[in-house]
PQR file with spaces between the fields and no chain letter, atoms N, CA, C, O and H, PARSE charges and radii, in Angstrom:
ATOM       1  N    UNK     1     110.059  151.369   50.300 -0.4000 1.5000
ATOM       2  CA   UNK     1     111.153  151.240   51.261 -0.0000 2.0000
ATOM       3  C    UNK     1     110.840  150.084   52.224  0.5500 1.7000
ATOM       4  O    UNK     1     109.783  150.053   52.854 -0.5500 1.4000
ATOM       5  N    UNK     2     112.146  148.772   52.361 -0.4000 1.5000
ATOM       6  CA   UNK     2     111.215  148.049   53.163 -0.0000 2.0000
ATOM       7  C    UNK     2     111.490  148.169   55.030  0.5500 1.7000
ATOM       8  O    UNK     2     112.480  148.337   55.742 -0.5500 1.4000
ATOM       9  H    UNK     2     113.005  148.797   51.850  0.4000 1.0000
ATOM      10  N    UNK     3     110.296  148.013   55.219 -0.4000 1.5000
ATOM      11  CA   UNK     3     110.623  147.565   57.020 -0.0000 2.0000
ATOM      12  C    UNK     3     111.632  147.276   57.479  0.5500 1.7000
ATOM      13  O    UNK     3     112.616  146.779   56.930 -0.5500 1.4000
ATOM      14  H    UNK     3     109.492  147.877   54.641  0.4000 1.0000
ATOM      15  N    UNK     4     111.410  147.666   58.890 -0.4000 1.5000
ATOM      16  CA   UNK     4     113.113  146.793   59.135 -0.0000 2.0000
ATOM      17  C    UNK     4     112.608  146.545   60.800  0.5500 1.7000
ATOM      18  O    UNK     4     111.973  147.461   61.323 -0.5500 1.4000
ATOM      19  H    UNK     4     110.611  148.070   59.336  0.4000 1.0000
ATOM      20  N    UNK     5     112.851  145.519   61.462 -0.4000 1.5000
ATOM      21  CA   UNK     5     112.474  145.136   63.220 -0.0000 2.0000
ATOM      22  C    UNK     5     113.873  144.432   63.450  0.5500 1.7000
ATOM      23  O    UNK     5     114.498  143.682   62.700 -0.5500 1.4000
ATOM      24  H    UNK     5     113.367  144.775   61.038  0.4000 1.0000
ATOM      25  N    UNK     6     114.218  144.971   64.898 -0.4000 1.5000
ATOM      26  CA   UNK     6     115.556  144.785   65.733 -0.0000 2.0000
ATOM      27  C    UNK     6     114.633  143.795   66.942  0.5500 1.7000
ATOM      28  O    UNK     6     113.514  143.871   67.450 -0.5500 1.4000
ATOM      29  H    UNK     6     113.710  145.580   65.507  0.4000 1.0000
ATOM      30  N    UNK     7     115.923  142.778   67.056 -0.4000 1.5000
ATOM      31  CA   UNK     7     114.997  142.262   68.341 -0.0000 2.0000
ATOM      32  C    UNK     7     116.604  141.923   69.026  0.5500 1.7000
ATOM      33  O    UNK     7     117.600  142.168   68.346 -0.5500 1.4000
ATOM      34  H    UNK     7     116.832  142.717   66.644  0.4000 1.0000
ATOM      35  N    UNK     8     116.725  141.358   70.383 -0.4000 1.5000
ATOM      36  CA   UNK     8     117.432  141.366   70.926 -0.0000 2.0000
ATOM      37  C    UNK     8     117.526  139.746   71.320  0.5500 1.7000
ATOM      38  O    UNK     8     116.454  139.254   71.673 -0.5500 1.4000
ATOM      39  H    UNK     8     115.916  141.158   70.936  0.4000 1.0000
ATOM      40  N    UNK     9     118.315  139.145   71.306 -0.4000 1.5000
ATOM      41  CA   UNK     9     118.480  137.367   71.476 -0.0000 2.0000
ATOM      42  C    UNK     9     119.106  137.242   72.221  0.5500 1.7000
ATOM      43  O    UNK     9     120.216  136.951   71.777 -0.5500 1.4000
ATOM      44  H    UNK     9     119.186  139.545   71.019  0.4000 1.0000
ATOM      45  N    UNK    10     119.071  137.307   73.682 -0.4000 1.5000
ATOM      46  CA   UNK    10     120.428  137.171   74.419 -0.0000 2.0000
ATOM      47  C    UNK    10     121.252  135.990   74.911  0.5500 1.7000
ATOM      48  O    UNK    10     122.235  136.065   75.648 -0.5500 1.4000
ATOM      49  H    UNK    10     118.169  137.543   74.043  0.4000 1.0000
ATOM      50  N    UNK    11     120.667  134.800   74.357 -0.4000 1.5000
ATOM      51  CA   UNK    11     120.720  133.335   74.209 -0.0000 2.0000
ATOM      52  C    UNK    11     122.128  133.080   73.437  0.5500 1.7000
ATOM      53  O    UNK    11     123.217  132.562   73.687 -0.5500 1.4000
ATOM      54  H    UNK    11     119.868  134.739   73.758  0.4000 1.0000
ATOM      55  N    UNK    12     121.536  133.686   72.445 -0.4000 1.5000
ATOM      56  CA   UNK    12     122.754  132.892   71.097 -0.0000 2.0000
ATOM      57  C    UNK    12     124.060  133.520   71.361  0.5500 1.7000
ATOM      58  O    UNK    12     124.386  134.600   71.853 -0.5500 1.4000
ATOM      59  H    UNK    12     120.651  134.106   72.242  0.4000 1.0000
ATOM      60  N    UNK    13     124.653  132.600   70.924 -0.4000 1.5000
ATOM      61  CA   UNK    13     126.073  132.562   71.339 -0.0000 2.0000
ATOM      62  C    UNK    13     127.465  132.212   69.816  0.5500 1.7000
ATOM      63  O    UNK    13     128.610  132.590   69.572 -0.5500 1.4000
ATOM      64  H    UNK    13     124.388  131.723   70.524  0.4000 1.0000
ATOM      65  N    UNK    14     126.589  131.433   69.264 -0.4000 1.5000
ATOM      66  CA   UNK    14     127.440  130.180   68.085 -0.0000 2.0000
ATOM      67  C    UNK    14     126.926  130.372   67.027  0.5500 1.7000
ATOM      68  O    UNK    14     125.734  130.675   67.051 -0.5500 1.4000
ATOM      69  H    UNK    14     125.659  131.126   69.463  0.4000 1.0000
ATOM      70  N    UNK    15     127.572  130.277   65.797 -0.4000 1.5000
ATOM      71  CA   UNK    15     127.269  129.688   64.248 -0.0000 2.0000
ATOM      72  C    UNK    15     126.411  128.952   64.100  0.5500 1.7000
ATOM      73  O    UNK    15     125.739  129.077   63.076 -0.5500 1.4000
ATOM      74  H    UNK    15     128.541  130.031   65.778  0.4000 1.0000
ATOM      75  N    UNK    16     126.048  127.765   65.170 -0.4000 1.5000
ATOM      76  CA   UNK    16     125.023  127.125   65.123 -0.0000 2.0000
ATOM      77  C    UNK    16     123.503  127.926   65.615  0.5500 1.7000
ATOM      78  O    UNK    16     122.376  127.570   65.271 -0.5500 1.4000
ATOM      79  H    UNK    16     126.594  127.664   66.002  0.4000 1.0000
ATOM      80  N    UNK    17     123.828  129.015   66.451 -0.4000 1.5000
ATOM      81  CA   UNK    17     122.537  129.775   66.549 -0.0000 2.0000
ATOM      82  C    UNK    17     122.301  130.754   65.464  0.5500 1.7000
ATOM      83  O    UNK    17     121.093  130.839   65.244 -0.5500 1.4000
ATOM      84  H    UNK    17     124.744  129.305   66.731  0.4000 1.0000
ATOM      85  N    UNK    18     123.063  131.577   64.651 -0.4000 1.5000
ATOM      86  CA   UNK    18     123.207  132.194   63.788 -0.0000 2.0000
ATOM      87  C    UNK    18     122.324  131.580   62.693  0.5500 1.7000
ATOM      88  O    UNK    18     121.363  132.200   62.237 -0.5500 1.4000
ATOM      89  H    UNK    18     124.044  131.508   64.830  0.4000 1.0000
ATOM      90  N    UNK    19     122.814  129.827   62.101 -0.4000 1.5000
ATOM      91  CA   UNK    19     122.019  129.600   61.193 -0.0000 2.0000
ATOM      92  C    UNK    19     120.367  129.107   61.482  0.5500 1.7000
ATOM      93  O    UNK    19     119.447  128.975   60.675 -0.5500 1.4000
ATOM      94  H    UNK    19     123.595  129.324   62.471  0.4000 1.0000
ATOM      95  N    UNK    20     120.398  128.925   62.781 -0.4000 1.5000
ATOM      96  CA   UNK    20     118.943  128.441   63.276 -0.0000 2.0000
ATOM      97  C    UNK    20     117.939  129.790   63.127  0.5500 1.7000
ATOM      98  O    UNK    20     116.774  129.944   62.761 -0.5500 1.4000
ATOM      99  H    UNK    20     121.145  129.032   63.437  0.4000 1.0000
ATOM     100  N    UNK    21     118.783  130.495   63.504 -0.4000 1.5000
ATOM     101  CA   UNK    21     118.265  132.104   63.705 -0.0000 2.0000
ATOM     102  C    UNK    21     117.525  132.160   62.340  0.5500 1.7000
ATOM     103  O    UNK    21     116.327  132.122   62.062 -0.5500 1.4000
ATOM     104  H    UNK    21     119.730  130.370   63.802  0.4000 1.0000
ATOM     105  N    UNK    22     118.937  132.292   61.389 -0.4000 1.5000
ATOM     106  CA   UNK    22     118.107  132.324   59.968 -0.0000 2.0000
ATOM     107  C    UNK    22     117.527  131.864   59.097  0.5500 1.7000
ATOM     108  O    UNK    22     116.506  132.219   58.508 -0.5500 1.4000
ATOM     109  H    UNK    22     119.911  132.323   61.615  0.4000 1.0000
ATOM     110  N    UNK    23     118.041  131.214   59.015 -0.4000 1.5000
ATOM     111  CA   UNK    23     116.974  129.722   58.601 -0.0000 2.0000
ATOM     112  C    UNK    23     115.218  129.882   58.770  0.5500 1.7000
ATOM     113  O    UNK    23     114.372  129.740   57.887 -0.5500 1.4000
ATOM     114  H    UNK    23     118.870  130.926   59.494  0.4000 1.0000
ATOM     115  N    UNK    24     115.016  130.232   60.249 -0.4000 1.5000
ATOM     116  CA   UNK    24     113.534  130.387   60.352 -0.0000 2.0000
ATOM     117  C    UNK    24     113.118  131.430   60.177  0.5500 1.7000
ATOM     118  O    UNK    24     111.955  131.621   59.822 -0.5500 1.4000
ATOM     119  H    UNK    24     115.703  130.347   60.966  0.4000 1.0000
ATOM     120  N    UNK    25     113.890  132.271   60.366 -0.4000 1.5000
ATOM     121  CA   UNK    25     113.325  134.246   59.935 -0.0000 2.0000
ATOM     122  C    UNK    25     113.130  133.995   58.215  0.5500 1.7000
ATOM     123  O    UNK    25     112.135  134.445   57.647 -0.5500 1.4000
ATOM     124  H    UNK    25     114.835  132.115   60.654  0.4000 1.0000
ATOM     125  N    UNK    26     114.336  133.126   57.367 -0.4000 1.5000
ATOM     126  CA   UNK    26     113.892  133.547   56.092 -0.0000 2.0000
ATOM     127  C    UNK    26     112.509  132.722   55.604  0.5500 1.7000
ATOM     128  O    UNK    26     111.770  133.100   54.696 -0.5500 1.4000
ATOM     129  H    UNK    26     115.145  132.760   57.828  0.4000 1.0000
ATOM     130  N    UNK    27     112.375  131.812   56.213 -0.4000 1.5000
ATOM     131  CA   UNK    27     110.844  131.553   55.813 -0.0000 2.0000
ATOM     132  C    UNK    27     110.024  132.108   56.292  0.5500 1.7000
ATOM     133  O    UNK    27     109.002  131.444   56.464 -0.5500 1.4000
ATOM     134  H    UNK    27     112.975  131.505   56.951  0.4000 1.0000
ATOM     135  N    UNK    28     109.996  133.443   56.721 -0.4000 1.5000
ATOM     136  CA   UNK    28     108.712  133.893   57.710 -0.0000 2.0000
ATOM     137  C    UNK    28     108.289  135.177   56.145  0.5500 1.7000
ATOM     138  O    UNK    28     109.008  135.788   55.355 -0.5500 1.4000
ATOM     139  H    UNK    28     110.827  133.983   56.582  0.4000 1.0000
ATOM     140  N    UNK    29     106.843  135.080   56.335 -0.4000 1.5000
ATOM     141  CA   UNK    29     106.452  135.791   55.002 -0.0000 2.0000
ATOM     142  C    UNK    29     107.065  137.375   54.938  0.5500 1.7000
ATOM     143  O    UNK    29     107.031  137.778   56.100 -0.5500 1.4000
ATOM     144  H    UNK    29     106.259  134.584   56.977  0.4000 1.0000
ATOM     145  N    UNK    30     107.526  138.269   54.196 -0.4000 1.5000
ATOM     146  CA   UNK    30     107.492  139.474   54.032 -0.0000 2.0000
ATOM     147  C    UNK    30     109.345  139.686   53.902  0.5500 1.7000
ATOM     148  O    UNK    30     109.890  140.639   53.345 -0.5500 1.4000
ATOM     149  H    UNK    30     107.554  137.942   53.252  0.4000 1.0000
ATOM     150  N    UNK    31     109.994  138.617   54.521 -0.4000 1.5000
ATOM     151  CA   UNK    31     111.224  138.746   55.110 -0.0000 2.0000
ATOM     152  C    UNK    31     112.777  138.370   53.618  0.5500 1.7000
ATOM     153  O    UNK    31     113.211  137.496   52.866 -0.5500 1.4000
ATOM     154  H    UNK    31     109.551  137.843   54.973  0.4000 1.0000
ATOM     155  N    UNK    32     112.944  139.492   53.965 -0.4000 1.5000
ATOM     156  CA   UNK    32     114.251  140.128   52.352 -0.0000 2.0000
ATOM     157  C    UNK    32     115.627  139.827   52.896  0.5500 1.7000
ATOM     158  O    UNK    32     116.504  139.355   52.173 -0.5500 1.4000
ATOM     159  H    UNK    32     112.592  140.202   54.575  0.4000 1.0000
ATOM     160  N    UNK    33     115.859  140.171   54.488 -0.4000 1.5000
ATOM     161  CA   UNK    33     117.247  140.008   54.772 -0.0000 2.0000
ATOM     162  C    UNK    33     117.503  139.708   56.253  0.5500 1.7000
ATOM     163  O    UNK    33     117.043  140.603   56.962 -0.5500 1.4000
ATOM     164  H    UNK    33     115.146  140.555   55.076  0.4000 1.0000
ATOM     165  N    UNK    34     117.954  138.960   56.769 -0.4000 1.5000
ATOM     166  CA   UNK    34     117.902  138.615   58.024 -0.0000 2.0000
ATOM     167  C    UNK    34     119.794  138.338   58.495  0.5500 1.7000
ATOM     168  O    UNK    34     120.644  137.570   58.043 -0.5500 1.4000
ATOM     169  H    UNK    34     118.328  138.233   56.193  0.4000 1.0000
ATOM     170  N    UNK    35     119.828  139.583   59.793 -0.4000 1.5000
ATOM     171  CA   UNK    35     121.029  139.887   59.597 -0.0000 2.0000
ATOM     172  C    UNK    35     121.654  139.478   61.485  0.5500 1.7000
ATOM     173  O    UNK    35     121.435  140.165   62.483 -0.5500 1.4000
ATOM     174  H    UNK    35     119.138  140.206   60.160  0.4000 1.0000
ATOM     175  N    UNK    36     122.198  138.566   61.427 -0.4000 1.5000
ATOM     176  CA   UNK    36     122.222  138.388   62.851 -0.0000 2.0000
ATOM     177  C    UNK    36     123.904  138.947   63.534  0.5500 1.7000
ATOM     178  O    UNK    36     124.981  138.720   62.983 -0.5500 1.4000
ATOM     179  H    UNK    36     122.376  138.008   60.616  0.4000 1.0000
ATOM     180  N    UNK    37     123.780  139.420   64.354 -0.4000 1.5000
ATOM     181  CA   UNK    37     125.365  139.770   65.106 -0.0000 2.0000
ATOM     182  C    UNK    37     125.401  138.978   66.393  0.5500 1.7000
ATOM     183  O    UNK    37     124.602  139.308   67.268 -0.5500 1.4000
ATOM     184  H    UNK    37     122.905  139.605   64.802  0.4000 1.0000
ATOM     185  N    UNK    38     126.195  138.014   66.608 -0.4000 1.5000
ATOM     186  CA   UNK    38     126.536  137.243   67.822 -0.0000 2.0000
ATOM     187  C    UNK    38     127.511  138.286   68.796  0.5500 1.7000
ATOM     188  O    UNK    38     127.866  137.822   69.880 -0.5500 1.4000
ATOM     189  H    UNK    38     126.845  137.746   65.897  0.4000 1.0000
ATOM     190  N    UNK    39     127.930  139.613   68.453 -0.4000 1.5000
ATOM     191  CA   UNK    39     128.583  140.160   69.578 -0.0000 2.0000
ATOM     192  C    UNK    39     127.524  141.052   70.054  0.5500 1.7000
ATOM     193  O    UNK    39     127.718  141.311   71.241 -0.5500 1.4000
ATOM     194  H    UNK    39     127.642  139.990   67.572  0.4000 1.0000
ATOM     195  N    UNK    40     126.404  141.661   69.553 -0.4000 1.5000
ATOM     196  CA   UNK    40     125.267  142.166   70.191 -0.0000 2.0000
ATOM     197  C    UNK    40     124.326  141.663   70.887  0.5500 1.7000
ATOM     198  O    UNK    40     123.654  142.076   71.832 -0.5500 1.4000
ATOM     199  H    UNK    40     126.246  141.450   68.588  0.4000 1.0000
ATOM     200  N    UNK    41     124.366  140.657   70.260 -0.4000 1.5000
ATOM     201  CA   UNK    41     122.764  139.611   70.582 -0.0000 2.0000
ATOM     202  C    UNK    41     121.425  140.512   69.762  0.5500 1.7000
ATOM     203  O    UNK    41     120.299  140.806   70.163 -0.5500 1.4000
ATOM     204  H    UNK    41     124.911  140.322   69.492  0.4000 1.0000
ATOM     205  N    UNK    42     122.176  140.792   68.378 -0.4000 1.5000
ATOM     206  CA   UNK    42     120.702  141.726   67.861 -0.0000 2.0000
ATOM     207  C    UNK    42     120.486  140.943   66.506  0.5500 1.7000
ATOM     208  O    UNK    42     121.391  140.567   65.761 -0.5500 1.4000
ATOM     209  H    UNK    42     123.091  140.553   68.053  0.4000 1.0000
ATOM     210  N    UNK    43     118.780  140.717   66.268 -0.4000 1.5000
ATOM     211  CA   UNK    43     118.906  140.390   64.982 -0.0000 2.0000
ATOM     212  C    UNK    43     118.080  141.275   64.450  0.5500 1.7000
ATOM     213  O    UNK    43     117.027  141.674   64.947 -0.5500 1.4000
ATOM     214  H    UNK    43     118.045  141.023   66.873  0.4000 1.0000
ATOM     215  N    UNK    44     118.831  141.762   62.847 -0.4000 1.5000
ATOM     216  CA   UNK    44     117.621  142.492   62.196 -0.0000 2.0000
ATOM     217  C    UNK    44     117.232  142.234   61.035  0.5500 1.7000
ATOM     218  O    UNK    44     118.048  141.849   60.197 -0.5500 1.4000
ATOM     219  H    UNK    44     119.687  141.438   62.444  0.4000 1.0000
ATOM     220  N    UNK    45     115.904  142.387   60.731 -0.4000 1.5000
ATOM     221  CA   UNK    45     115.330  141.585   59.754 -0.0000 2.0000
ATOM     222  C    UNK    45     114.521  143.001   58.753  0.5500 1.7000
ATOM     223  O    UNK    45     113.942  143.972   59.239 -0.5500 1.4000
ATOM     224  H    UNK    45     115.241  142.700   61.411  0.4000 1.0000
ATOM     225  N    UNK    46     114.720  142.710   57.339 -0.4000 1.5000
ATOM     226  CA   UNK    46     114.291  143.581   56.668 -0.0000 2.0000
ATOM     227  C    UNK    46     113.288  143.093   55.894  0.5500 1.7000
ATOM     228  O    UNK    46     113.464  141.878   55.798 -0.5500 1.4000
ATOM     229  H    UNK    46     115.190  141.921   56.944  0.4000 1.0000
ATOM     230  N    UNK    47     111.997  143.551   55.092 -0.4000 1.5000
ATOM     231  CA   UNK    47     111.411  143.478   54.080 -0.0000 2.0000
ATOM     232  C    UNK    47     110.305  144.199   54.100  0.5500 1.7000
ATOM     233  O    UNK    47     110.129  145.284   54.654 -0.5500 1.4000
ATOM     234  H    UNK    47     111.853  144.537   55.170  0.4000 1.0000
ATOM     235  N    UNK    48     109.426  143.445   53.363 -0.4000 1.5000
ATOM     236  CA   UNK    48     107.808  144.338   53.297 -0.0000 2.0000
ATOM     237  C    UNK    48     106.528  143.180   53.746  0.5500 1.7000
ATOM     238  O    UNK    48     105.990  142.108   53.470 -0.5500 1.4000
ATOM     239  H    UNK    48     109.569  142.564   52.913  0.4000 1.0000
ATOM     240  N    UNK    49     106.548  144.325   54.632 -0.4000 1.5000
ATOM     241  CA   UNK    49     104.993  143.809   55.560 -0.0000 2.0000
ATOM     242  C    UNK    49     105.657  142.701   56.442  0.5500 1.7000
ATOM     243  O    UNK    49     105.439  141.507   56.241 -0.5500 1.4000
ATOM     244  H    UNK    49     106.985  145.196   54.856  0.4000 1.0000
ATOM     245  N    UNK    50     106.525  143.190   57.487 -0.4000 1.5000
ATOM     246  CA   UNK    50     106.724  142.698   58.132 -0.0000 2.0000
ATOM     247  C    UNK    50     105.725  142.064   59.863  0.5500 1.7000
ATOM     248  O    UNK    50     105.356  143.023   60.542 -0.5500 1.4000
ATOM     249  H    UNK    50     106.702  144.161   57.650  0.4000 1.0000
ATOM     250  N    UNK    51     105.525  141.295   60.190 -0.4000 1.5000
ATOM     251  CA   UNK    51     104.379  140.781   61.336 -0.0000 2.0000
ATOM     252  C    UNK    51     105.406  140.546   62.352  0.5500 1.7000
ATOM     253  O    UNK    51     106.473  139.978   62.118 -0.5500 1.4000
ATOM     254  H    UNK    51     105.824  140.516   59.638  0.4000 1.0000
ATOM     255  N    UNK    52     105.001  141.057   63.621 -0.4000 1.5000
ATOM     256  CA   UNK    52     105.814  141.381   64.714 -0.0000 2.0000
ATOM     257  C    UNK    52     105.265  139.487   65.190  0.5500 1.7000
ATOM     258  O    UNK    52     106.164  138.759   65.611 -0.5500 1.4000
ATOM     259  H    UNK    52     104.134  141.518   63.812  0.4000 1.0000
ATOM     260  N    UNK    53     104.716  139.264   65.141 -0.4000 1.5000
ATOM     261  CA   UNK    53     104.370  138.026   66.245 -0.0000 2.0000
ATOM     262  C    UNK    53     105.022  136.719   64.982  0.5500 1.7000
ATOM     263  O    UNK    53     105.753  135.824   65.405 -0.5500 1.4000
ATOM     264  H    UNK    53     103.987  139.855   64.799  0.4000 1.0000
ATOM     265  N    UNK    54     104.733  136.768   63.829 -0.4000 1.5000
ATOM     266  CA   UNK    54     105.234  135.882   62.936 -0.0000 2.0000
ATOM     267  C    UNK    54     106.765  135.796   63.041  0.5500 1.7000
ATOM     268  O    UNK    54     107.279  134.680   62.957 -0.5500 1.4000
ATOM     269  H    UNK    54     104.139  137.495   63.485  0.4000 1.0000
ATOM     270  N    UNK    55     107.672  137.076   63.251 -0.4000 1.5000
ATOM     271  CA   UNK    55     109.258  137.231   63.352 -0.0000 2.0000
ATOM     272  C    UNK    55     109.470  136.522   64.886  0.5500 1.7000
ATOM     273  O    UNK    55     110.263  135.597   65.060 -0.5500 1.4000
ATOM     274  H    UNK    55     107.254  137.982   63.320  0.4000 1.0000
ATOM     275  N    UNK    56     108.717  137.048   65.860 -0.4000 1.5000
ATOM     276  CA   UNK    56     108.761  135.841   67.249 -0.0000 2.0000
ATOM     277  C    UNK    56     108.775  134.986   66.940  0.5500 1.7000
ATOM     278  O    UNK    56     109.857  134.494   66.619 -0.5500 1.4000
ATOM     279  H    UNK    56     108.074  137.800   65.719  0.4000 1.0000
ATOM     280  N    UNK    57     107.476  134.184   66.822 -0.4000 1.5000
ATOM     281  CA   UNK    57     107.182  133.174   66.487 -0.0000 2.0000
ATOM     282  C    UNK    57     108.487  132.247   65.614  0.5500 1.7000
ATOM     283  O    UNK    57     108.869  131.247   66.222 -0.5500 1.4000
ATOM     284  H    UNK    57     106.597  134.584   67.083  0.4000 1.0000
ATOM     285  N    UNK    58     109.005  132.463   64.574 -0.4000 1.5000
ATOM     286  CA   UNK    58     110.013  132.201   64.016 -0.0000 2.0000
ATOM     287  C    UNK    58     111.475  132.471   65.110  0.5500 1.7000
ATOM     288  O    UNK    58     111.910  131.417   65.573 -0.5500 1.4000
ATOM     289  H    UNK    58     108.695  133.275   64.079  0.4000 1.0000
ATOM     290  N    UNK    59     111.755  132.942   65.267 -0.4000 1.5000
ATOM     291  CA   UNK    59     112.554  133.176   66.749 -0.0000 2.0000
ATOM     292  C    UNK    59     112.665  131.906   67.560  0.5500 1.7000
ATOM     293  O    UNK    59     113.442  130.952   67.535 -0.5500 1.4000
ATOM     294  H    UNK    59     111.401  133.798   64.890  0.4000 1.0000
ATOM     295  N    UNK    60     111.630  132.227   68.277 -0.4000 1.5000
ATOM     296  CA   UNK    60     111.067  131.107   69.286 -0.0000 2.0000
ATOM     297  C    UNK    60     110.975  129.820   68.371  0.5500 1.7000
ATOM     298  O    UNK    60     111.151  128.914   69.186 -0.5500 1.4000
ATOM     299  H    UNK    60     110.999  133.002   68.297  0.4000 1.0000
ATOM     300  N    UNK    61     110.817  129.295   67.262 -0.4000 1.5000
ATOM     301  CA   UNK    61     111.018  128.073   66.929 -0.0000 2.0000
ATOM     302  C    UNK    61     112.198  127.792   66.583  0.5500 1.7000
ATOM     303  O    UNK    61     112.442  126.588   66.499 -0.5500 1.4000
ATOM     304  H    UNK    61     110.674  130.030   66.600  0.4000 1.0000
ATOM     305  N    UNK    62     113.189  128.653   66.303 -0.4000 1.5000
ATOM     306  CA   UNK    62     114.666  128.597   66.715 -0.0000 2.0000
ATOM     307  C    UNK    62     115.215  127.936   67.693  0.5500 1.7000
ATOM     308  O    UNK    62     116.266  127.298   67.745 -0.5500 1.4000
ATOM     309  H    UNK    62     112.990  129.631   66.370  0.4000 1.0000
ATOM     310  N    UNK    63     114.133  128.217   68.720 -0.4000 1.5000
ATOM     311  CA   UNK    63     114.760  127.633   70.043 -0.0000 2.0000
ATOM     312  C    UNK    63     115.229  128.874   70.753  0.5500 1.7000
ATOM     313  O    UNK    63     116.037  128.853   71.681 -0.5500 1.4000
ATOM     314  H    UNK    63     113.278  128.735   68.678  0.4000 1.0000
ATOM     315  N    UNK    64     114.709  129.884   70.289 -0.4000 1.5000
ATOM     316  CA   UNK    64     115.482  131.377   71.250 -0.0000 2.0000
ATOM     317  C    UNK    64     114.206  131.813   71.648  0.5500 1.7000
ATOM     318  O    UNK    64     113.144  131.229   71.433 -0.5500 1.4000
ATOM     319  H    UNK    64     114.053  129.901   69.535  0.4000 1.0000
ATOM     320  N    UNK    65     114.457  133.383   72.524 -0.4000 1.5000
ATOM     321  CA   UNK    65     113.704  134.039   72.801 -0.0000 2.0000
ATOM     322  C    UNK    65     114.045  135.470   72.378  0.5500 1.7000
ATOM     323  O    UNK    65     115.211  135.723   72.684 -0.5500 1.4000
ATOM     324  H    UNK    65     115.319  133.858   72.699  0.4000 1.0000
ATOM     325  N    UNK    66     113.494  136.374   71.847 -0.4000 1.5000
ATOM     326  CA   UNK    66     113.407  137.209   71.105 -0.0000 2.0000
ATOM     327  C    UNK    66     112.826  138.787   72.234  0.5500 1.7000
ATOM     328  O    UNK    66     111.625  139.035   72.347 -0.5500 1.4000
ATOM     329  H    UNK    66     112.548  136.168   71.599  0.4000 1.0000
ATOM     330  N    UNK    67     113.958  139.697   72.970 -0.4000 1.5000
ATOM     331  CA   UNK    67     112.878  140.752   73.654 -0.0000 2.0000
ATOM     332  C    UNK    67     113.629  142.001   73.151  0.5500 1.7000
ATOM     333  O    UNK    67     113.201  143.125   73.412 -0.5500 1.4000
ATOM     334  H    UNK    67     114.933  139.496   72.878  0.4000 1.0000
């Protein structure tokens, strides 16, 4: 069954943050589905063996902040 981590983006706003968002979550190792909602500000990311500081990290090179 894979993982799943919610993080909260309260930055993004646009399509253009949406694909920045994902873009860097899907290269982050372990990561199956990366699901962003611009009316929550939540992104959630699914797979196996997911790393809490690697999904930041990817975040934050987005150009967001991730709490």
């Amino acid at each position: 069954m894979p993982a799943t981590a919610t993080y909260t983006v309260p930055d993004m706003s646009c399509e253009h943050c949406r694909a920045a968002i994902t873009e860097e979550l899907t290269g982050a190792a372990g990561v199956e589905t990366v699901d962003v909602d611009l009316k929550s500000k939540l992104v959630t990311v699914t797979g196996g063996q997911l790393d809490d500081a690697v999904l930041r990290a990817a975040i934050s090179e987005a150009g967001y902040e991730a709490s």
